[in-house]
N, CA, C and O of each residue as an XYZ file, in Angstrom:
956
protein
N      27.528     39.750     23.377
C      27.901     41.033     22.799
C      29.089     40.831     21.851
O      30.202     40.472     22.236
N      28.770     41.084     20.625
C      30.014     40.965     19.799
C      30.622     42.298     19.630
O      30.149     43.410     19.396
N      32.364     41.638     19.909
C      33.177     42.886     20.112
C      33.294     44.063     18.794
O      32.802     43.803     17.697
N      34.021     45.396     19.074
C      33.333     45.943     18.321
C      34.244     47.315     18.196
O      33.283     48.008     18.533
N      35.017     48.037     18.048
C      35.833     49.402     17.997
C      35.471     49.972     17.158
O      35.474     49.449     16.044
N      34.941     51.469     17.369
C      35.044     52.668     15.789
C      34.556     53.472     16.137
O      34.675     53.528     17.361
N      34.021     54.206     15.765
C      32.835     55.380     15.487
C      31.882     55.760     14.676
O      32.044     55.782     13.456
N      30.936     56.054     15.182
C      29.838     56.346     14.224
C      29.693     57.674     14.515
O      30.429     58.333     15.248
N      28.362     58.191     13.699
C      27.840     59.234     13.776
C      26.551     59.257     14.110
O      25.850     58.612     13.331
N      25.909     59.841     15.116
C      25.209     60.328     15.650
C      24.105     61.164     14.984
O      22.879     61.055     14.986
N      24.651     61.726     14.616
C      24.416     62.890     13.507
C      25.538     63.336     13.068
O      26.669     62.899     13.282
N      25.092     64.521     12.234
C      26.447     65.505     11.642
C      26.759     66.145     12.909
O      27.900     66.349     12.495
N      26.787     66.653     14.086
C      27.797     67.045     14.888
C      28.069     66.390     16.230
O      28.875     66.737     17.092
N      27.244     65.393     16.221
C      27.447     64.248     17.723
C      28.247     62.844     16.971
O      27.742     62.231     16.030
N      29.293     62.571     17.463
C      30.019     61.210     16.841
C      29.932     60.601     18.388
O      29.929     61.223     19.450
N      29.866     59.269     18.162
C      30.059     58.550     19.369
C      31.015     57.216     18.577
O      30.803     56.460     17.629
N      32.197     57.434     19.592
C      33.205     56.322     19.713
C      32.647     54.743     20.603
O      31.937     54.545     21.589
N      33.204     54.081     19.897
C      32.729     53.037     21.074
C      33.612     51.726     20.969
O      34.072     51.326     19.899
N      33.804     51.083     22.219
C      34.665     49.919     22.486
C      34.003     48.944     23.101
O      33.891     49.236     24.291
N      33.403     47.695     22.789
C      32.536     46.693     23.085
C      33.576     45.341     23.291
O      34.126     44.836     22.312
N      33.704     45.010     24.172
C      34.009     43.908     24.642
C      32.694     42.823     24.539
O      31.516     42.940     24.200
N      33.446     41.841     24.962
C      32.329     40.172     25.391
C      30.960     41.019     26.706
O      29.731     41.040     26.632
N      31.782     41.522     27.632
C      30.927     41.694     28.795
C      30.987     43.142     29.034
O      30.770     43.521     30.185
N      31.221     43.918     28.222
C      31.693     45.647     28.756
C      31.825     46.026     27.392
O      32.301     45.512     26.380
N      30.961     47.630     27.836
C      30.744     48.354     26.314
C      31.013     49.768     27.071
O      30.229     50.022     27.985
N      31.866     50.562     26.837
C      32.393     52.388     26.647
C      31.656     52.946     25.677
O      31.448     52.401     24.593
N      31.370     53.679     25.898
C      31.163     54.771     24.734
C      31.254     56.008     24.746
O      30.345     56.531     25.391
N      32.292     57.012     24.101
C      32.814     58.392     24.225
C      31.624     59.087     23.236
O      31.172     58.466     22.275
N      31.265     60.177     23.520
C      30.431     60.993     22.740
C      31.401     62.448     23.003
O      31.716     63.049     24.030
N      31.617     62.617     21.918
C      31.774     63.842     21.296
C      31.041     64.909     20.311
O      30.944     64.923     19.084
N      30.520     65.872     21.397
C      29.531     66.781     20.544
C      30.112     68.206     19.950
O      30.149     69.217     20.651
N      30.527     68.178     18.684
C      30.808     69.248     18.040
C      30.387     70.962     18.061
O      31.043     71.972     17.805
N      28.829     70.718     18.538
C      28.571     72.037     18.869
C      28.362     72.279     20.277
O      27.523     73.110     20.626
N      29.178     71.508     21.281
C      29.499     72.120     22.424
C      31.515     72.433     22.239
O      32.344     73.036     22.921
N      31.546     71.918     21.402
C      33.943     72.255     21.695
C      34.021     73.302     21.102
O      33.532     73.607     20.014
N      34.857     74.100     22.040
C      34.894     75.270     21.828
C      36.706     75.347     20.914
O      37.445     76.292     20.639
N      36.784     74.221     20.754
C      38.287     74.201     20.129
C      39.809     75.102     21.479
O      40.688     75.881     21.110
N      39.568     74.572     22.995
C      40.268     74.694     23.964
C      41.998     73.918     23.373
O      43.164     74.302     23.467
N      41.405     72.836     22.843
C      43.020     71.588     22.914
C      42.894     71.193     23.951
O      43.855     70.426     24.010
N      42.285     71.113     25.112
C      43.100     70.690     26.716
C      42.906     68.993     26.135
O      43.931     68.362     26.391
N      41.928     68.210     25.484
C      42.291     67.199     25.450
C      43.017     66.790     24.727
O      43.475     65.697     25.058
N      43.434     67.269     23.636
C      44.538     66.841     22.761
C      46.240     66.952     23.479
O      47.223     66.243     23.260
N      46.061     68.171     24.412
C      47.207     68.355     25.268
C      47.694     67.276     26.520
O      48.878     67.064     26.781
N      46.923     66.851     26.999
C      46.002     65.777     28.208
C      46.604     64.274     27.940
O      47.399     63.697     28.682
N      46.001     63.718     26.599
C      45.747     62.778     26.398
C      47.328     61.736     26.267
O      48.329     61.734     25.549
N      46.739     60.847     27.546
C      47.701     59.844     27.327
C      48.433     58.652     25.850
O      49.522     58.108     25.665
N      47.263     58.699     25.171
C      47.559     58.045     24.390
C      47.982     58.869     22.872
O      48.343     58.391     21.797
N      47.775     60.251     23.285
C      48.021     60.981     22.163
C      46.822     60.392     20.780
O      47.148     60.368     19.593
N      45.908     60.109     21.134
C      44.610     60.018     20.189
C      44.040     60.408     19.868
O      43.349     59.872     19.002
N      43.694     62.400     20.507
C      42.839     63.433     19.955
C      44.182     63.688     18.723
O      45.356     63.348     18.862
N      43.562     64.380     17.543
C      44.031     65.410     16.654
C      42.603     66.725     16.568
O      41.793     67.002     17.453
N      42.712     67.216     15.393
C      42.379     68.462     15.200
C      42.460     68.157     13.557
O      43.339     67.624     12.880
N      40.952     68.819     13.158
C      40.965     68.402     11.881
C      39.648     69.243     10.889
O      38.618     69.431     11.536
N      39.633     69.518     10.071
C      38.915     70.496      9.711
C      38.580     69.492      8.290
O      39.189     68.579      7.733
N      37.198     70.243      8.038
C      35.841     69.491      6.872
C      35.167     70.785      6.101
O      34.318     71.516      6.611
N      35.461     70.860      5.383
C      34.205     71.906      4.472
C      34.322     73.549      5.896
O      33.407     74.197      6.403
N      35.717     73.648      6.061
C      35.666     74.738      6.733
C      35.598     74.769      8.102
O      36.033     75.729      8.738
N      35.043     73.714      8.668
C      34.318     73.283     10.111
C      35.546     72.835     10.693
O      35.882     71.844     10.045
N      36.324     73.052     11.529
C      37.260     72.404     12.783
C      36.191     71.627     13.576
O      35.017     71.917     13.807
N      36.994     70.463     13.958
C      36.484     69.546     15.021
C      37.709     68.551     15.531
O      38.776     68.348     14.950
N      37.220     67.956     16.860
C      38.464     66.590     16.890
C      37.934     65.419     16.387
O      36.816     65.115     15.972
N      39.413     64.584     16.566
C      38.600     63.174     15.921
C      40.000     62.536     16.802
O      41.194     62.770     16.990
N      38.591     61.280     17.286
C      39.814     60.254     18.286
C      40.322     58.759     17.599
O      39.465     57.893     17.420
N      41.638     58.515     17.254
C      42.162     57.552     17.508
C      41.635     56.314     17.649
O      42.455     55.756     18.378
N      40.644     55.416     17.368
C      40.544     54.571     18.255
C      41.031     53.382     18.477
O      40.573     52.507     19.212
N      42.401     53.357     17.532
C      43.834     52.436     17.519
C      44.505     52.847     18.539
O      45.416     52.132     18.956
N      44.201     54.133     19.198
C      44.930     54.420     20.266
C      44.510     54.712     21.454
O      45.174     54.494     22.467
N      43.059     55.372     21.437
C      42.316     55.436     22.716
C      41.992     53.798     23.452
O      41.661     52.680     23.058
N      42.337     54.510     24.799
C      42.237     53.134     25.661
C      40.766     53.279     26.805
O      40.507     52.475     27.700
N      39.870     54.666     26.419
C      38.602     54.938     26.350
C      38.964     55.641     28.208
O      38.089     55.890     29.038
N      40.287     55.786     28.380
C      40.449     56.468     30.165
C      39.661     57.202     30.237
O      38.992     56.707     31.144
N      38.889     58.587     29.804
C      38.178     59.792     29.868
C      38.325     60.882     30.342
O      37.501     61.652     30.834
N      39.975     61.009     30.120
C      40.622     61.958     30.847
C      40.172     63.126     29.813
O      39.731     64.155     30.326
N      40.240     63.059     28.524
C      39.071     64.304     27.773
C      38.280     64.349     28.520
O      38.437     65.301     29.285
N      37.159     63.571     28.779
C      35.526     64.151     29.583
C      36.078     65.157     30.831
O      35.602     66.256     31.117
N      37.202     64.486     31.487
C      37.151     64.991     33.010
C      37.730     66.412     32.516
O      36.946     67.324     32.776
N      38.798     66.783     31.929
C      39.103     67.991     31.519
C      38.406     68.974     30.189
O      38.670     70.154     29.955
N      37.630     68.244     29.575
C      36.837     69.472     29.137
C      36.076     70.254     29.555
O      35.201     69.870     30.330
N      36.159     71.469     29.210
C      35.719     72.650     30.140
C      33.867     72.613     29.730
O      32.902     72.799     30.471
N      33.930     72.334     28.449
C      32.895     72.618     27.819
C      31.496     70.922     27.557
O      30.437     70.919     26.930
N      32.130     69.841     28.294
C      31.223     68.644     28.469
C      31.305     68.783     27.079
O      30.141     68.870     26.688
N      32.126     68.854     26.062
C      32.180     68.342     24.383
C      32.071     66.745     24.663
O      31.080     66.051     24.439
N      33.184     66.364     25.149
C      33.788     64.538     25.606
C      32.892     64.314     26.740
O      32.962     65.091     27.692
N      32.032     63.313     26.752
C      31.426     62.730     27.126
C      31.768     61.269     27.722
O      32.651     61.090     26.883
N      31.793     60.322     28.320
C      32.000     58.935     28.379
C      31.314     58.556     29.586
O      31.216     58.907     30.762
N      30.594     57.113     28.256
C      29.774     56.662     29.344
C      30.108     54.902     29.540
O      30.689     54.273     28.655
N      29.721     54.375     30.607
C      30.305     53.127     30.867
C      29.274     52.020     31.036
O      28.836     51.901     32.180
N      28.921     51.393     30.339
C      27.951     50.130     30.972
C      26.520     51.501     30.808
O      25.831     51.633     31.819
N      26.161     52.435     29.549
C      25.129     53.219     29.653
C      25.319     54.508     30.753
O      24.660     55.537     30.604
N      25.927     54.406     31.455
C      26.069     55.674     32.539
C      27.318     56.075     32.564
O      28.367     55.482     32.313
N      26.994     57.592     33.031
C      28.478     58.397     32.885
C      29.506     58.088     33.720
O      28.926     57.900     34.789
N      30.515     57.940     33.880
C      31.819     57.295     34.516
C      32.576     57.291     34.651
O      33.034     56.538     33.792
N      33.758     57.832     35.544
C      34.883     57.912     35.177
C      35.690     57.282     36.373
O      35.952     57.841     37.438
N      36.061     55.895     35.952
C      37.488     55.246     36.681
C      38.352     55.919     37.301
O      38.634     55.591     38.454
N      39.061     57.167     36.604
C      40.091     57.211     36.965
C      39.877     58.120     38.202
O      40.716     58.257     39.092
N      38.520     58.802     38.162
C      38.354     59.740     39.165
C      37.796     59.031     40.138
O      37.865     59.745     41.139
N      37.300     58.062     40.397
C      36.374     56.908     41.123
C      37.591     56.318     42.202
O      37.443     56.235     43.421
N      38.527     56.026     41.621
C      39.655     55.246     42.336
C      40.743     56.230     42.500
O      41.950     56.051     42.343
N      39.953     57.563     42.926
C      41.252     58.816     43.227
C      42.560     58.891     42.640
O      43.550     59.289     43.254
N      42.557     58.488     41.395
C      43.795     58.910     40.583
C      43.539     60.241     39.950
O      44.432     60.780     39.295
N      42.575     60.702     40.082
C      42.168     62.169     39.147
C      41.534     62.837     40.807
O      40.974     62.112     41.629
N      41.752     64.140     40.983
C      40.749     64.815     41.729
C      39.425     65.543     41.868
O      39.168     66.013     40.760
N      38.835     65.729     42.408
C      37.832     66.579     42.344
C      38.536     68.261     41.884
O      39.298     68.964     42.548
N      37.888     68.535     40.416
C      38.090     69.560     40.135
C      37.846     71.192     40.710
O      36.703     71.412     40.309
N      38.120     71.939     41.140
C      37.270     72.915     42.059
C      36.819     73.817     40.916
O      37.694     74.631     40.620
N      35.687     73.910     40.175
C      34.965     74.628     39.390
C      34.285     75.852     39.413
O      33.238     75.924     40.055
N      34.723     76.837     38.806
C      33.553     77.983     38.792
C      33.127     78.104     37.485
O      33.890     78.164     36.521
N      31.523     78.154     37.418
C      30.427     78.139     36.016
C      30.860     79.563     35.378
O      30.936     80.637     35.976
N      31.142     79.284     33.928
C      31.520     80.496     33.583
C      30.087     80.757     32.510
O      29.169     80.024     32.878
N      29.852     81.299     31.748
C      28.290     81.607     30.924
C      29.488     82.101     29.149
O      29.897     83.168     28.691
N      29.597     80.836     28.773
C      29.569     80.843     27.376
C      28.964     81.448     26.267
O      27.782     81.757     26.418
N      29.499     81.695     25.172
C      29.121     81.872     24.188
C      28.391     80.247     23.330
O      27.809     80.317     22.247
N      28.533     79.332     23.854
C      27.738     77.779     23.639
C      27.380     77.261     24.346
O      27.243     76.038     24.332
N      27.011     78.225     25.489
C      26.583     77.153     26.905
C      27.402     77.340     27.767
O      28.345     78.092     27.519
N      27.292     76.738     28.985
C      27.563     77.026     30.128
C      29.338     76.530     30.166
O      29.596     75.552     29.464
N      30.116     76.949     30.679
C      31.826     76.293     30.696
C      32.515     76.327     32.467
O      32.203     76.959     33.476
N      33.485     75.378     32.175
C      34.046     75.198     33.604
C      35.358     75.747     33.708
O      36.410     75.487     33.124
N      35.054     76.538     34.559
C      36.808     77.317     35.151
C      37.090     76.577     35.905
O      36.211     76.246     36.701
N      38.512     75.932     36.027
C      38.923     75.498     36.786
C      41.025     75.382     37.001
O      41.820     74.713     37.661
N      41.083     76.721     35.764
C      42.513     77.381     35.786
C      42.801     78.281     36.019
O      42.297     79.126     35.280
N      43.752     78.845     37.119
C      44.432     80.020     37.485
C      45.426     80.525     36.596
O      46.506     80.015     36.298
N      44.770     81.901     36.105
C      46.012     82.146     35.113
C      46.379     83.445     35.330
O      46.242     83.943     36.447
N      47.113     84.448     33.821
C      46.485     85.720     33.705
C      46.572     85.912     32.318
O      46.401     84.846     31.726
N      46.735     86.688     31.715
C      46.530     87.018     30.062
C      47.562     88.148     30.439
O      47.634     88.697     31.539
N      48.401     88.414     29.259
C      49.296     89.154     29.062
C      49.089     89.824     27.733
O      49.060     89.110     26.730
N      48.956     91.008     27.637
C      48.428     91.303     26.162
C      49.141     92.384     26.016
O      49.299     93.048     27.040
N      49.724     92.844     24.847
C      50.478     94.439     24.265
C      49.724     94.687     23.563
O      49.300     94.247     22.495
N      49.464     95.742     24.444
C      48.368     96.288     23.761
C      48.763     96.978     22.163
O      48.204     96.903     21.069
N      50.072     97.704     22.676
C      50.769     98.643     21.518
C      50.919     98.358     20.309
O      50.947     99.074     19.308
N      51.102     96.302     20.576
C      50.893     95.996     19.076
C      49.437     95.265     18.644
O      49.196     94.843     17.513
N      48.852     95.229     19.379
C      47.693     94.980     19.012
C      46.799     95.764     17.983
O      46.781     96.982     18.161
N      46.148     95.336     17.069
C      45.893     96.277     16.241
C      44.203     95.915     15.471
O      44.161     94.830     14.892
N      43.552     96.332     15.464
C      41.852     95.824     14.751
C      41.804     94.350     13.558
O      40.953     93.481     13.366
N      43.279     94.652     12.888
C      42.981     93.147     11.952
C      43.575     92.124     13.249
O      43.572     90.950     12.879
N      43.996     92.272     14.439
C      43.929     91.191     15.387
C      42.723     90.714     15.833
O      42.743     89.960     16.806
N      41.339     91.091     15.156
C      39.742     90.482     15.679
C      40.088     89.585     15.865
O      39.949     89.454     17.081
N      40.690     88.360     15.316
C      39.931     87.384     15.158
C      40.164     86.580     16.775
O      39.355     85.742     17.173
N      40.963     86.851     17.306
C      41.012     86.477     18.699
C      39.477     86.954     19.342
O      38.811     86.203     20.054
N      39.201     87.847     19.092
C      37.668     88.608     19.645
C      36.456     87.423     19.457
O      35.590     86.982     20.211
N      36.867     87.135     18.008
C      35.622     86.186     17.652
C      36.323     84.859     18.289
O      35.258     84.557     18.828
N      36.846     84.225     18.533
C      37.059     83.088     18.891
C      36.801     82.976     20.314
O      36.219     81.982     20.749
N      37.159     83.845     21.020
C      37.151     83.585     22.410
C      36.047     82.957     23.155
O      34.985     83.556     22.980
N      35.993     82.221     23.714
C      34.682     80.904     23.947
C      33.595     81.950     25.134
O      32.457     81.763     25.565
N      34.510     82.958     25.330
C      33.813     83.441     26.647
C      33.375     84.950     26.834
O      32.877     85.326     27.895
N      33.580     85.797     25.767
C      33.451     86.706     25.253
C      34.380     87.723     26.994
O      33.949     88.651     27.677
N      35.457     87.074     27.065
C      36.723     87.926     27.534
C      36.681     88.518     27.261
O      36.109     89.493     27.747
N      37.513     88.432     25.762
C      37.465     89.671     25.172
C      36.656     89.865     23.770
O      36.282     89.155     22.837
N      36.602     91.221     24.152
C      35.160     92.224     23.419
C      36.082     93.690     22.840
O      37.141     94.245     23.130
N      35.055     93.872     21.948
C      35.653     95.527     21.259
C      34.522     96.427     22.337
O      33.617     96.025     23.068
N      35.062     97.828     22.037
C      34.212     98.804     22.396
C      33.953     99.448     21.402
O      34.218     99.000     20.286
N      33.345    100.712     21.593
C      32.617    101.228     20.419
C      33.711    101.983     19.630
O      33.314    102.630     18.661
N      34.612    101.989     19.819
C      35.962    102.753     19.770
C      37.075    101.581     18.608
O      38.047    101.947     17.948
N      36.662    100.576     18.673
C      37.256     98.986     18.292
C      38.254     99.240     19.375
O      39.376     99.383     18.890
N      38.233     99.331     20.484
C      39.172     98.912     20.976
C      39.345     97.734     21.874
O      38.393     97.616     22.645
N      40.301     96.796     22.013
C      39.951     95.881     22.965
C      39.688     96.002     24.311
O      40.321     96.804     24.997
N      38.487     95.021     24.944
C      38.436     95.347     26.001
C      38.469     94.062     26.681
O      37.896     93.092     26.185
N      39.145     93.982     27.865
C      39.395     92.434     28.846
C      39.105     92.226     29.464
O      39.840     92.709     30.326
N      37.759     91.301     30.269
C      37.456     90.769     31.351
C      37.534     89.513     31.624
O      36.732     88.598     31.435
N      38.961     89.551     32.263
C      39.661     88.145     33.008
C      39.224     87.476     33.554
O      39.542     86.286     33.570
N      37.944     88.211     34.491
C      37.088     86.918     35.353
C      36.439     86.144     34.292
O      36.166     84.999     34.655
N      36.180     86.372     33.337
C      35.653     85.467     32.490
C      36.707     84.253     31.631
O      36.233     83.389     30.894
N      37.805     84.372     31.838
C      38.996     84.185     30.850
C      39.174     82.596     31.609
O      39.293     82.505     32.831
N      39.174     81.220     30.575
C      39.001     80.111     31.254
C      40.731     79.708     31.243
O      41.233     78.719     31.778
N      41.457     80.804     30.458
C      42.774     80.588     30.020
C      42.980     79.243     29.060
O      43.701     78.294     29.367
N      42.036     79.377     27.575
C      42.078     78.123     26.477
C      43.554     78.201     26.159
O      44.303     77.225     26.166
N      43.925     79.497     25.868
C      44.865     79.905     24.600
C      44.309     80.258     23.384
O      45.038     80.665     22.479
N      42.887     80.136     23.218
C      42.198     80.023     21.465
C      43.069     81.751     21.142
O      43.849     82.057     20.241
N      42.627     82.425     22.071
C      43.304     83.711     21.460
C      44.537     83.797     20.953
O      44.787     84.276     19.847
N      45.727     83.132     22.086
C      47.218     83.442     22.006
C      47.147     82.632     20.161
O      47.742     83.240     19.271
N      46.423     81.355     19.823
C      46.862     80.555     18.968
C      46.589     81.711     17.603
O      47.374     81.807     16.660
N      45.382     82.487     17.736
C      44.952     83.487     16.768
C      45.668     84.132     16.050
O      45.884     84.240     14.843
N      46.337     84.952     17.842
C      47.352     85.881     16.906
C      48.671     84.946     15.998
O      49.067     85.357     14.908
N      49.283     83.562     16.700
C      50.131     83.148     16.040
C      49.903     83.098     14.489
O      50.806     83.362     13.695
N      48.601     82.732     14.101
C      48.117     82.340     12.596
C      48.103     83.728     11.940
O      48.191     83.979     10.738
N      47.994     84.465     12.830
C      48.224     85.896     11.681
C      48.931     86.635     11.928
O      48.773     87.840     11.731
N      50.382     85.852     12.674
C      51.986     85.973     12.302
C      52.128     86.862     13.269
O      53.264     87.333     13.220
N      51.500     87.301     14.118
C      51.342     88.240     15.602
C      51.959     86.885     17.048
O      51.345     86.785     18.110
N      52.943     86.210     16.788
C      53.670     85.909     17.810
C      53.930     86.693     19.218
O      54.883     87.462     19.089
N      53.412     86.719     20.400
C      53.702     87.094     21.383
C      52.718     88.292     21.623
O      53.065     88.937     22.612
N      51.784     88.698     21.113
C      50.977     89.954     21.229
C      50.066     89.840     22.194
O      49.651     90.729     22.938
N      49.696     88.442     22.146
C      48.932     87.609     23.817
C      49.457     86.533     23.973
O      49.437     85.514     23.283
N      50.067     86.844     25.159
C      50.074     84.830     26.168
C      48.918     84.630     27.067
O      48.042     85.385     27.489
N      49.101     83.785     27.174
C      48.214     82.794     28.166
C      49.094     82.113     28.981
O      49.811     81.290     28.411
N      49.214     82.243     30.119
C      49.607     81.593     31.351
C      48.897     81.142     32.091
O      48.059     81.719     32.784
N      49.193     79.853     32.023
C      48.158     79.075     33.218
C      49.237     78.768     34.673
O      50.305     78.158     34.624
N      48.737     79.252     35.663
C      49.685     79.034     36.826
C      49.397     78.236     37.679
O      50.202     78.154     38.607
N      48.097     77.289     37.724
C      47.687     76.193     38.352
C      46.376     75.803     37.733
O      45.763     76.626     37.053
N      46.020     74.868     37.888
C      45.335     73.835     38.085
C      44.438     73.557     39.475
O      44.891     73.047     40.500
N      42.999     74.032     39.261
C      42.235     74.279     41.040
C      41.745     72.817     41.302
O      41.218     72.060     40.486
N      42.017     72.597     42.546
C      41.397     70.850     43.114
C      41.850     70.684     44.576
O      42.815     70.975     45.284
N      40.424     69.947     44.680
C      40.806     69.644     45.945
C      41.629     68.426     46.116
O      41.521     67.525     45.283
N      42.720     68.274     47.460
C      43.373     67.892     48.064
C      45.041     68.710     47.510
O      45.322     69.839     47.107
N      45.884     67.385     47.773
C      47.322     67.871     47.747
C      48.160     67.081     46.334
O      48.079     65.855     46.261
N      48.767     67.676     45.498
C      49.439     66.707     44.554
C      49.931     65.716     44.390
O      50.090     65.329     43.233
N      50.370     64.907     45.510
C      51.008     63.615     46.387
C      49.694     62.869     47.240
O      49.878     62.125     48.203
N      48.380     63.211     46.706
C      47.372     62.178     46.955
C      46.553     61.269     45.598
O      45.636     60.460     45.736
N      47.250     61.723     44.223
C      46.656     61.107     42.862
C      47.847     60.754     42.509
O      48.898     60.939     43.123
N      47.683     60.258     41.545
C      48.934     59.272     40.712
C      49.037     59.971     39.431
O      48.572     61.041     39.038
N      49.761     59.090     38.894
C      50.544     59.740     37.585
C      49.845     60.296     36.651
O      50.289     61.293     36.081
N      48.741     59.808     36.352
C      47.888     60.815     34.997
C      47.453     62.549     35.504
O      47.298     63.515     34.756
N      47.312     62.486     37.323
C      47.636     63.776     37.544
C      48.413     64.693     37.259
O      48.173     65.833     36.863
N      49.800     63.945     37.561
C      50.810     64.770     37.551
C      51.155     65.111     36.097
O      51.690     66.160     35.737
N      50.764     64.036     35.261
C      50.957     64.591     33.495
C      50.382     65.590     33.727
O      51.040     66.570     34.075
N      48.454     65.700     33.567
C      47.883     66.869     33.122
C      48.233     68.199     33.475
O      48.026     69.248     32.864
N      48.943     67.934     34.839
C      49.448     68.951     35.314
C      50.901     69.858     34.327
O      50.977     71.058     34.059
N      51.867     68.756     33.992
C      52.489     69.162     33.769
C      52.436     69.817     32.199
O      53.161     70.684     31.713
N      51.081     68.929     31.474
C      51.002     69.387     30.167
C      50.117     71.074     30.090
O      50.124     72.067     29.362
N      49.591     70.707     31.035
C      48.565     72.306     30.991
C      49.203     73.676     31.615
O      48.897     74.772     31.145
N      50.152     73.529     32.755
C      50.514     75.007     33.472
C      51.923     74.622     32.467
O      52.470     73.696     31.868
N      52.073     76.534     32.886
C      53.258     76.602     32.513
C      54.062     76.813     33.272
O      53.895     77.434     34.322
N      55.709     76.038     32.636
C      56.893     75.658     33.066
C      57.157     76.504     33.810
O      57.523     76.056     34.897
N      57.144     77.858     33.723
C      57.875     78.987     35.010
C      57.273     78.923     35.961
O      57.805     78.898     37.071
N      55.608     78.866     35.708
C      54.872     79.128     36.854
C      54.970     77.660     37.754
O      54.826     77.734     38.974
N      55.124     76.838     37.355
C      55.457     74.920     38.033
C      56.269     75.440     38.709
O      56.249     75.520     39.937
N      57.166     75.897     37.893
C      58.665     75.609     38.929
C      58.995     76.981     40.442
O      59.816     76.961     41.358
N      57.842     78.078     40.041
C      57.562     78.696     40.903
C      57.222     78.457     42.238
O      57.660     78.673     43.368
N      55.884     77.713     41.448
C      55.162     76.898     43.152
C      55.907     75.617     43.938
O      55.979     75.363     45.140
N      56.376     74.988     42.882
C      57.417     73.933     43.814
C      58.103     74.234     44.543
O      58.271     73.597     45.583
N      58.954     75.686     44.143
C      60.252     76.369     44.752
C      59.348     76.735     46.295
O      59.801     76.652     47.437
N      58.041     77.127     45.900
C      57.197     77.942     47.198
C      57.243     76.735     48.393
O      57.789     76.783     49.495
N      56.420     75.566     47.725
C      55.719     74.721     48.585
C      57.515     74.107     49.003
O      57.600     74.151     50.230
N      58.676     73.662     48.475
C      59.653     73.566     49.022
C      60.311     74.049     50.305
O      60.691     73.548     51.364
N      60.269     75.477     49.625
C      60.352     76.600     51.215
C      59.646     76.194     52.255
O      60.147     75.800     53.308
N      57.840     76.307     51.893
C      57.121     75.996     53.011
C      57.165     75.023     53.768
O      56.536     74.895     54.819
N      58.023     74.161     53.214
C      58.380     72.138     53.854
C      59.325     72.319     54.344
O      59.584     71.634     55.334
N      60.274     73.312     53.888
C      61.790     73.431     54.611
C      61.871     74.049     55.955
O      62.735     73.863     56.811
N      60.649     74.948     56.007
C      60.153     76.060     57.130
C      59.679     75.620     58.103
O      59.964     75.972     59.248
N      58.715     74.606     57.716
C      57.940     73.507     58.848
C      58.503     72.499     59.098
O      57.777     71.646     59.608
N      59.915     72.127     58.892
C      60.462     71.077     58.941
C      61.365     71.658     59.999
O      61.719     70.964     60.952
N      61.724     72.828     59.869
C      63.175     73.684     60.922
C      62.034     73.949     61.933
O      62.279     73.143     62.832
N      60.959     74.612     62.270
C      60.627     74.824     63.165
C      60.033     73.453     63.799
O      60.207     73.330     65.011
N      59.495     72.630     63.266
C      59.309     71.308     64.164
C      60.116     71.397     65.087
O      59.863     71.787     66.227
N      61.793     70.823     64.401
C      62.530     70.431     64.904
C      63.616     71.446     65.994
O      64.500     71.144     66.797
N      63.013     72.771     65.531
C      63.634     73.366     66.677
C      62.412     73.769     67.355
O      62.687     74.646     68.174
N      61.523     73.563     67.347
C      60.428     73.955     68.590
C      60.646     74.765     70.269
O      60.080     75.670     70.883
N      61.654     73.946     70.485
C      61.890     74.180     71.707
C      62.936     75.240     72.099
O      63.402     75.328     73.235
N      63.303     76.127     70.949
C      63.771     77.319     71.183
C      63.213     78.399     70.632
O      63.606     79.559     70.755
N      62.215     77.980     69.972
C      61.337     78.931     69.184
C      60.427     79.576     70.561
O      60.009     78.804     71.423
N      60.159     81.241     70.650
C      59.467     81.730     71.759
C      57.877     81.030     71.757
O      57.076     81.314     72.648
């Protein structure tokens, strides 16, 4: 096998990356008309190798491959199976194989491109007061049709659907509407405990929720260690 780094194209909206060694061949597929333009892998990424990049109008990503080290921490966190990676021909992921990544706890959400994975606790914060009809374009972007007009144009919000991208909050920023929606992500759903994966956990973690809400739950789960730690140890006066 002669070695081998780059990307091709697939077609016009499937690119496949690929890294060929002597005895071992990766290959990332990235399909354009499944990304819903989230960022979580550009946010994610250890090597800082996703960007964001636009063609004849069209947004898409494009990876690095001076810098991708082919981990697949995109595949494991895209909501939308855009990032793909496959290993030796089959899908794969190391880092989740050797419990450095967890099992994600997923609920199927029903896309506007197909099917998507919830797997963030958030809420949406929206003023309404300044919200105003030339704010659509959050409407049209939203991967999940959250949010919707009524017959009234008025906005309307259904959170159970809301995967918490941000595509909206980023909307209003571009049309100078700073703060009219946030997006708060307050965890990250998975099974086990944060002190059973290693460090690329604790990044994604720290790159995806937000800072108040982190330092919320630490303060919680602190208490709760401080609580079970006093009653252990006083047990024997406890009724």
């Amino acid at each position: 096998m002669i070695p081998y780094k780059g990307m091709k194209k697939v077609d016009d909206n499937l690119h496949k990356y690929e890294l060929r060694l002597l005895t071992y061949k990766s290959e990332l597929y990235y399909d354009m008309n499944k990304c819903i333009g989230c960022l979580f892998c550009i946010q994610v990424c250890p090597k800082e190798a996703i960007s964001r990049t636009e063609e004849k109008g069209i947004e898409f990503n494009v990876v690095d491959m001076e810098k991708c080290s082919m981990c697949g921490i995109c595949d494991f966190i895209c909501p939308s199976n855009a990032f793909q990676l496959f290993i030796e021909g089959k899908r794969q992921n190391l880092l989740r194989e050797n419990n450095s990544l967890p099992e994600l706890k997923v609920t199927e959400i029903e896309g506007k491109k197909g099917k998507l994975r919830k797997f963030v606790e958030g809420r949406l914060e929206i003023d309404l007061t300044n919200w105003t009809e030339d704010c659509k374009p959050c409407v049209d972007a939203c991967p999940t049709d959250c949010l919707t007009l009524n017959e009234n144009n008025e906005l309307v919000v259904n959170e159970e659907k809301c995967i918490y991208c941000g595509t909206c909050e980023r909307e209003c920023e571009k049309l100078g509407k700073e703060g009219v929606i946030k997006v708060i992500r307050k965890r990250l759903l998975y099974k086990g405990t944060l002190d059973e994966f290693s460090a690329p956990w604790n990044e994604i973690i720290k790159k995806l929720v937000s800072f108040e809400e982190m330092a919320k739950e630490l303060k919680s789960k602190a208490t709760l260690e401080a609580s079970t730690r006093v009653k252990t140890i006083y047990k024997h006066l406890l009724p």
